[in-house]
N, C-alpha and C positions, 0 to 999 in steps of 0.2 A: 572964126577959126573953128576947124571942125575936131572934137574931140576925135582922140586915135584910139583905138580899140583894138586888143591883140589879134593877131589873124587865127580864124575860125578852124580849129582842128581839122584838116582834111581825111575824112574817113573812108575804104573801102564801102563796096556792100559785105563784101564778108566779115568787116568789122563791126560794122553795124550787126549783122546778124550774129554774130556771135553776144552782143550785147542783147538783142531780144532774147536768143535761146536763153542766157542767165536767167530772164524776166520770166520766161515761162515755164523751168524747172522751180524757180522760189513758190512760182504759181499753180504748179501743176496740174498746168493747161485748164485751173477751172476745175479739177475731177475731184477734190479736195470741199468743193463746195455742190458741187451736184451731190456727191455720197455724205453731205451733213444732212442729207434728207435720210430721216429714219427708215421708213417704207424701203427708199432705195437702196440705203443700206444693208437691211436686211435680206433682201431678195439676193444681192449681191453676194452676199457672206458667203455660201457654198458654190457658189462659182464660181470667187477669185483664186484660184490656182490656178483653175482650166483658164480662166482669162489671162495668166501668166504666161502659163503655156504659149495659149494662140499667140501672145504677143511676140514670144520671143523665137516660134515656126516664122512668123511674119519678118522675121529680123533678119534668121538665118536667109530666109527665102529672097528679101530685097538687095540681102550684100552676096548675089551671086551673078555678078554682072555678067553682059552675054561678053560672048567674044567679038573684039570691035567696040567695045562700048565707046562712046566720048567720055571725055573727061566731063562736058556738062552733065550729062546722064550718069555717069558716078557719083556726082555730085548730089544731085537729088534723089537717088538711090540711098547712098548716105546718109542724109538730112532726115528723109522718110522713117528711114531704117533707126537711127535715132530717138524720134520722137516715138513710134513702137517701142524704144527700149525702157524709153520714161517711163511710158505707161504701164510696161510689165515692172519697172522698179515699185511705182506708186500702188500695182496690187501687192506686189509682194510685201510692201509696207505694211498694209491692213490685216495680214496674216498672221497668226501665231509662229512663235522660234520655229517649232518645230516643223511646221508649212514650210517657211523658208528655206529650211534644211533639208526638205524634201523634195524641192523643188532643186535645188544643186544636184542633187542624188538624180532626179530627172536628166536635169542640162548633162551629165557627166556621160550618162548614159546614152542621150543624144548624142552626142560628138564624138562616140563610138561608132556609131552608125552613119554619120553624115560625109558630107564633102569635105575633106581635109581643107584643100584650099583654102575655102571659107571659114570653116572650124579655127584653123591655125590662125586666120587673120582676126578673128573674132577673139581669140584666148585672152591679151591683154583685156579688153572690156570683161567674160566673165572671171578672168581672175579680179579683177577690182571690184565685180560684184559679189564676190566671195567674201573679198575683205570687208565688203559694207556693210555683210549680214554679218560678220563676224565683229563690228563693232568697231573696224579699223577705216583709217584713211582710205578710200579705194584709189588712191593714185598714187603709184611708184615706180615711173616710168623707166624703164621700156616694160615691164612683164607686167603691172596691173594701172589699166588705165581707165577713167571715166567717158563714157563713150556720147559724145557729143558731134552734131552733125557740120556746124560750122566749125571754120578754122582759115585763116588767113596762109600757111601754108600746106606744103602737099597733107594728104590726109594718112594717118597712120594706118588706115583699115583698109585703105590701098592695096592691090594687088603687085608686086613688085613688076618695074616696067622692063 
């Protein structure tokens, strides 16, 4: 008789990936342990805001989909555009308060000037990045949200259709 064994979770890919992305924010992607190199670290030090920056030009610039896009091509625009957003959170980690703070003073200033479109779909992520550096939850959804690439439904940072 063969023993019976419960039947195997049947998971998405987007379920699945939502579980790796967890794994590689805990792990951030690794950059956590490259910059425990002193040498690197310190070379770094004066250029992680400008690396902030470029990450988060890089975010605006990938969540500006063409017209026509597919839904798969949002997707990994998305996704992309995400894990840019990591990497601008994890420098802006390494910075002092007040870096952080100036860095908002930047983005604010940015979204002045940019594509509303994009601007407006992006506000829920930096207001949650607001509340991070302020010491709060960043998720209170609809107005501050943690900006993560997977999702098993439509995506908030969606262009409305």
């Amino acid at each position: 008789m063969r023993p019976e064994f419960p039947e195997p979770t049947r998971r998405s890919v987007a379920a699945n990936g939502k579980v790796i992305e967890q794994e590689q924010i805990l792990t951030t992607h690794n950059l956590a342990v490259l910059l425990a190199q002193a040498d690197i670290r310190t070379a770094l030090n004066p250029h992680l805001e400008g690396l902030a920056r470029d990450c988060f030009t890089w975010v605006r610039r990938g969540l500006q989909f063409p017209k026509g896009a597919t839904h798969h091509k949002r997707l990994l625009s998305t996704k992309n555009a995400a894990y840019a957003w990591r990497q601008m959170v994890f420098f802006l980690s390494l910075l002092p308060a007040s870096g952080r703070e100036q860095f908002l003073a930047w983005v604010a200033e940015s979204l002045a000037a940019g594509r509303r479109d994009v601007d407006d779909r992006m506000r829920p992520a930096i207001v949650g990045l607001g509340r991070a550096v302020a010491g709060q939850m960043p998720e209170a959804p609809p107005e501050a949200r943690r900006f993560l690439g997977w999702t098993t439904e439509r995506h908030w940072i969606f262009p409305p259709t």
